[in-house]
N, C-alpha and C positions, 0 to 999 in steps of 0.2 A: 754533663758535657755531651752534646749533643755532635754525632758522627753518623757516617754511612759509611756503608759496607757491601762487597761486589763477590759474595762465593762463586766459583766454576763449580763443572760438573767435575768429579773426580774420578779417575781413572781406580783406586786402590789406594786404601790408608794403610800402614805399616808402621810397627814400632812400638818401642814403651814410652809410658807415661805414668808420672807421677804426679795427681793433680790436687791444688790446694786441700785445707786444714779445712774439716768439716765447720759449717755455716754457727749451729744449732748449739755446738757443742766450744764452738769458738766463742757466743757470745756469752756461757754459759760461765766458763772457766775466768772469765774478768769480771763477771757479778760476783759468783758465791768465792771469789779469789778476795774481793773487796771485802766482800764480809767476813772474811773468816780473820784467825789472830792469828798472825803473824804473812812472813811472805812464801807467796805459789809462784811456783816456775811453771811456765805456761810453754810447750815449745811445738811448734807447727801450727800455730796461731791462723789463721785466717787474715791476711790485711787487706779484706774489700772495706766498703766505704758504711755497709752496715756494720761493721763488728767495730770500724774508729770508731762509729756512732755511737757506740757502747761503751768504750775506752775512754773517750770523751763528757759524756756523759756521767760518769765515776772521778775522774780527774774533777768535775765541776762540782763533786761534793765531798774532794780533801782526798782523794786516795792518791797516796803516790804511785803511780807504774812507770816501770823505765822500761824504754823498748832497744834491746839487747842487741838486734837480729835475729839470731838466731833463737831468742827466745825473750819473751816478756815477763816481767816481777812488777808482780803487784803485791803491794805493800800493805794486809787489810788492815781491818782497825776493829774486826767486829760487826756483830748485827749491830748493836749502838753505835755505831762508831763513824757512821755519816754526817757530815753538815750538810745544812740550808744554803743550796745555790744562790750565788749572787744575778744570776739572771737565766733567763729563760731554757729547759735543757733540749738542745734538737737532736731528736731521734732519727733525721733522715728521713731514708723509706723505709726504715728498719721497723717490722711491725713487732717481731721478737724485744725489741731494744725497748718501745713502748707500753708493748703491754705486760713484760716481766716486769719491769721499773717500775711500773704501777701499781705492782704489788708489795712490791718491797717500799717503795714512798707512802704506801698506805698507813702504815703501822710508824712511822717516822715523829719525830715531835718539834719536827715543821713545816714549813707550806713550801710548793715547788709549784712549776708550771712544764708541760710537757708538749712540745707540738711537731713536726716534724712537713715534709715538705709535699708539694702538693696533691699527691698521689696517697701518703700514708692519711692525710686529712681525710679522705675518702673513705678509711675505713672505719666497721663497725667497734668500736669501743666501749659501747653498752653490754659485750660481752662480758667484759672484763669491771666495768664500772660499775655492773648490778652487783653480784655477790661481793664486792670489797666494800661497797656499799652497806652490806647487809651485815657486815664482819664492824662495821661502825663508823670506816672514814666516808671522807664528805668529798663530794668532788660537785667540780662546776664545770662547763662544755659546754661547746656548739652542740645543736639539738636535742636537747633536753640531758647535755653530759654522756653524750652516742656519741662524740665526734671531735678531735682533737683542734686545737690547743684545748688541754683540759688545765685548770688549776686543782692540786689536791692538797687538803689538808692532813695531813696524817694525825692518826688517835688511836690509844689502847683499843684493840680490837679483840673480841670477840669470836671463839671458833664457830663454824656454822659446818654443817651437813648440807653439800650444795653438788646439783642432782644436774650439770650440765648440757645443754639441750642440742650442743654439738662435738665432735670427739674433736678437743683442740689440744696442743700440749700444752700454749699458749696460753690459754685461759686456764687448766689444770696447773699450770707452774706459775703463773699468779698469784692463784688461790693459795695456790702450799707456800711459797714463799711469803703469803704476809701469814697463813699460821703460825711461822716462826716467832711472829710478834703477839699471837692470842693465845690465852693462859685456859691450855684446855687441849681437846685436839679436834684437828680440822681433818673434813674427810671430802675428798671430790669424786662425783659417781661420773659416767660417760656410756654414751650409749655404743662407741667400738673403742678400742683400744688405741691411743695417741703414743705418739712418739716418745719414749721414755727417759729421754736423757735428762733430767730436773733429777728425776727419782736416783738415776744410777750416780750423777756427779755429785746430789747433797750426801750418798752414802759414802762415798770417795772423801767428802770431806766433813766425814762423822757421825752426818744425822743418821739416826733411826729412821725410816721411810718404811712405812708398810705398803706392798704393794698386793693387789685381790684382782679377781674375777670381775672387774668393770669400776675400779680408780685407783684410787691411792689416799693414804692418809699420814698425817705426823701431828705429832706431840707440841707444841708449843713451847718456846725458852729455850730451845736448845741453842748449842754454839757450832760455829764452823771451824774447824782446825786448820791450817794451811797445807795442800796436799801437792805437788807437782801434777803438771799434765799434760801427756803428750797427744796432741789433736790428732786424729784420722784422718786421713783423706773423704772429703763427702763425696757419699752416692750418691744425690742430688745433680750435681757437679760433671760426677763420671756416669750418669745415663746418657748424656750429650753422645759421649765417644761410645759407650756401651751399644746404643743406635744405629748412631754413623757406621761401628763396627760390623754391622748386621745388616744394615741396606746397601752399601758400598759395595758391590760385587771385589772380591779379591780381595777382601782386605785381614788384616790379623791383626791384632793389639794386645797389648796386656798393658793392665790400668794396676798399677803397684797401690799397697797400704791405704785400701779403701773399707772405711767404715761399712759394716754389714751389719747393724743392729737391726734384731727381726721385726720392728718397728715401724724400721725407715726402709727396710729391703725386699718391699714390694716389687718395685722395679723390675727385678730381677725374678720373680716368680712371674709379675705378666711376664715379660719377654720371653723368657723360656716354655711358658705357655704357649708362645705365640710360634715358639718352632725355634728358638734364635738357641745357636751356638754359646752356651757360657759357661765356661770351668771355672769355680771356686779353687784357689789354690794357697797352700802356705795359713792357713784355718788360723788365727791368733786370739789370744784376748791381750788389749794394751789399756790400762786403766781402768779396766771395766767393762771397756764397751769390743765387741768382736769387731775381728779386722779381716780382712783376705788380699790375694791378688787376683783380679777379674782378665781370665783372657777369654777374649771375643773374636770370632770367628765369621764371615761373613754367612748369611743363611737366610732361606725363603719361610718365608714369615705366613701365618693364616688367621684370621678374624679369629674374633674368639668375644666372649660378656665378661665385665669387669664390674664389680659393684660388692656392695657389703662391708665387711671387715676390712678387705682391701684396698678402700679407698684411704683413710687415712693412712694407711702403710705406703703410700703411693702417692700423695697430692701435691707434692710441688713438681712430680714428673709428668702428669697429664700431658701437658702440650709438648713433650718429646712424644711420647705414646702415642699421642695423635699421627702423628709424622711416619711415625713407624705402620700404625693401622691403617695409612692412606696408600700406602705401600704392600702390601699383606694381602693375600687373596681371600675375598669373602668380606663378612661384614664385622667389625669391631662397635660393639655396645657396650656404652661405659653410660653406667645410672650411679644414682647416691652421692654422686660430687656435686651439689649444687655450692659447697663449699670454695670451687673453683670462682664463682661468680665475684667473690668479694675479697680477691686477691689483690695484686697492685695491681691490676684492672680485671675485669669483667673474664676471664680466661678462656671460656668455653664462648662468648662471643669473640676474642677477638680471634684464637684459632680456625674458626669458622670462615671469618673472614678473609685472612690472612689464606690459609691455604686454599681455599676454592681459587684465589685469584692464582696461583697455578694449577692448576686443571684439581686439585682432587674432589671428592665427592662424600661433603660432609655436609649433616644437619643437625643441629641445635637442638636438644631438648632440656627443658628447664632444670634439669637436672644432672646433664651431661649430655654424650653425644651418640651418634650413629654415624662408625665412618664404612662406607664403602669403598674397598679396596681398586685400586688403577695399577696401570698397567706400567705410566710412569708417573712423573709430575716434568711441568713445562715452565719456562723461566717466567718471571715477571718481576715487578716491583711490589714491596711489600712494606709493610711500615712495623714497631716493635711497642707502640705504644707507650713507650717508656718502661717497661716492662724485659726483665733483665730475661729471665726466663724465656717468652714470646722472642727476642732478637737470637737467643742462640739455637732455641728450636728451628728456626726457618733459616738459622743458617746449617744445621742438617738437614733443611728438606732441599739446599742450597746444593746441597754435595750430590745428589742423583734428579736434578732441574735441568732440564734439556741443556740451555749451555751457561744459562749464570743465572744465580737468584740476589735482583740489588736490594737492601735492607736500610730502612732509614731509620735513625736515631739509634743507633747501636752503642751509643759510650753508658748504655744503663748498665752494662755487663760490667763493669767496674763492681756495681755492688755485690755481687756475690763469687766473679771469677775473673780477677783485675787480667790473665795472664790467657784466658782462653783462645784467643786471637794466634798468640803466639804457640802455643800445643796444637793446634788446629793444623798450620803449616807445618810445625814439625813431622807432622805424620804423611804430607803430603799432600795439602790441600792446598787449593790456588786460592788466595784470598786477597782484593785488592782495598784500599782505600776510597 
């Protein structure tokens, strides 16, 4: 659904919030919920339009889930315990939805069809289509099987030793979940450390999972038990406000029950890097994964190099980060994310783009960027690409833009934060239609 959107400058954000059920770990809990025996309570669920993509998707091969409100049951049936869709499954722009599924339809014993809409068509799927390939199923695609609609046939598969050529958790929880179906064990190498919630949710619901010094490996044939689970709030999500909290002169927040896996909570180490006020509070663990409350404080921010280890700990936050570093005195260099390029668009082009048209002062490098820090940022018009991430970063650079930053095609933010709009003003922010 395609909308526009008119942020003011803000005077001062103020207040709590508590923002949606982590993205990763939402779609996570209705996969290995499906496969396991018996039924999971799922509660804090995430309902953007990639996590129905997922729920949907499972519904289309027998899983019962009933959605409660307050919490989801999903009925599993088993690793065996899927049917052969009756027609074709759309994953949306969910690239989580497609390329886990494609692991677990690997090892299946029948054929499915996987494609999703115009934007996930775009992306690389030979990541994930070479090694399950090599594990023994068969797949057919657009460009040589790089590129979705794919057909896959699933077949007893075979473990492999597969040496990753990018840190994704994406492609690493692929690969593990179709060793579930290869009589042996499977092991995935990476060259920095990916996001680990496959590894922490299959132990949740039983598996053995070794985790090492650069991947992860398991045993094949094992089962999934049914385990409850209550979703964190994602820091993905709350970098927006985390930001906005830190360039808004006057402002204070506390961001309630936000997921802090040391994986995903990069974020939080650049910004505090960068000078920014943030207190960890309230420290938990809730099924595994650590949880906190983030209060953010407003504060003068200074360039600083981001690259290495960090980046995968960091990559769906880049283009807030930008926002923040065009802001920031001095120069912000981020390398090693060329990974950005092949997101639901081009990332590191379109923030480029996007924020120079209000004054900042950023340059493109094939592998990240160079922002040099301004004094402010000045209104204009701006577009989101479709891109759900891109429309809610510039509506933070919206919040400190001489007097409004207008944004076009903003209804992508459905996918990942249906309710952002609405938290936005609650804190204080003019936001028109």
């Amino acid at each position: 659904m395609s909308e526009n959107r008119t942020v003011q400058k803000a005077a001062g954000l103020q207040g709590e919030i508590t923002i949606p059920g982590d993205k990763s770990i939402s779609h996570r809990s209705l996969m290995f919920g499906s496969l396991a025996k018996g039924t999971t309570r799922v509660r804090g669920l995430l309902r953007g339009e990639d996590n129905l993509s997922t729920l949907n998707a499972f519904r289309a091969m027998g899983i019962d889930i009933d959605d409660r409100g307050e919490e989801i049951l999903v009925h599993g049936k088993g690793v065996h315990g899927l049917q052969e869709p009756g027609d074709v499954i759309d994953c949306g722009n969910s690239g989580t939805t497609i390329r886990l599924i494609s692991g677990i339809l690997a090892g299946q014993n029948f054929f499915s069809v996987v494609t999703g809409d115009q934007y996930l068509r775009r992306r690389p799927m030979g990541r994930v289509t070479k090694p399950l390939s090599q594990m023994g199923a068969r797949f057919w695609g657009r460009e040589g099987g790089t590129k979705a609609p794919l057909a896959i046939q699933g077949q007893p598969l075979e473990p492999i030793e597969y040496s990753s050529p990018v840190a994704s958790a994406q492609v690493k929880s692929a690969i593990l979940l179709a060793g579930l179906y290869a009589d042996g064990t499977t092991r995935v190498l990476e060259p920095h450390l990916s996001r680990d919630h496959s590894e922490r949710m299959l132990r949740h619901f039983g598996v053995q999972v070794d985790s090492f010094d650069g991947g992860a490996s398991l045993v094949g044939g094992q089962e999934l038990l049914a385990n409850d689970v209550d979703v964190p709030g994602d820091i993905s999500s709350a970098a927006f406000f985390l930001v906005a909290g830190l360039i808004v002169p006057g402002s204070e927040l506390l961001i309630r029950n936000v997921g802090i896996n040391p994986t995903r909570s990069g974020i939080i180490d650049i910004l505090q890097a960068m000078g920014g006020d943030i207190t960890l509070q309230e420290e938990r663990t809730v099924g595994g994964e650590p949880v906190a409350d983030l209060l953010v404080r407003s504060s003068s921010l200074k360039g600083i190099e981001i690259g290495g280890d960090l980046i995968p700990r960091a990559i769906d936050e880049f283009p807030v980060v930008s926002v923040a570093a065009s802001l920031a005195e001095g120069t912000t260099v981020v390398r090693d994310a060329a990974e950005l390029r092949v997101k639901e668009t081009d990332r590191i082009a379109a923030m480029v783009s996007e924020l120079s048209k209000v004054g900042a002062q950023v340059e493109a490098r094939e592998d990240g960027m160079v922002i040099e820090g301004v004094e402010g940022l000045g209104e204009g018009d701006v577009v989101s690409f479709g891109d759900h991430r891109i429309a809610m970063s510039m509506a933070v650079a919206g919040l400190v833009a001489g007097q409004e930053i207008r944004i076009k095609d903003t209804g992508c933010t459905a996918t990942s934060f249906p309710n952002f709009w609405d938290l936005l003003t609650s804190l204080g922010a003019k936001v028109s239609a």
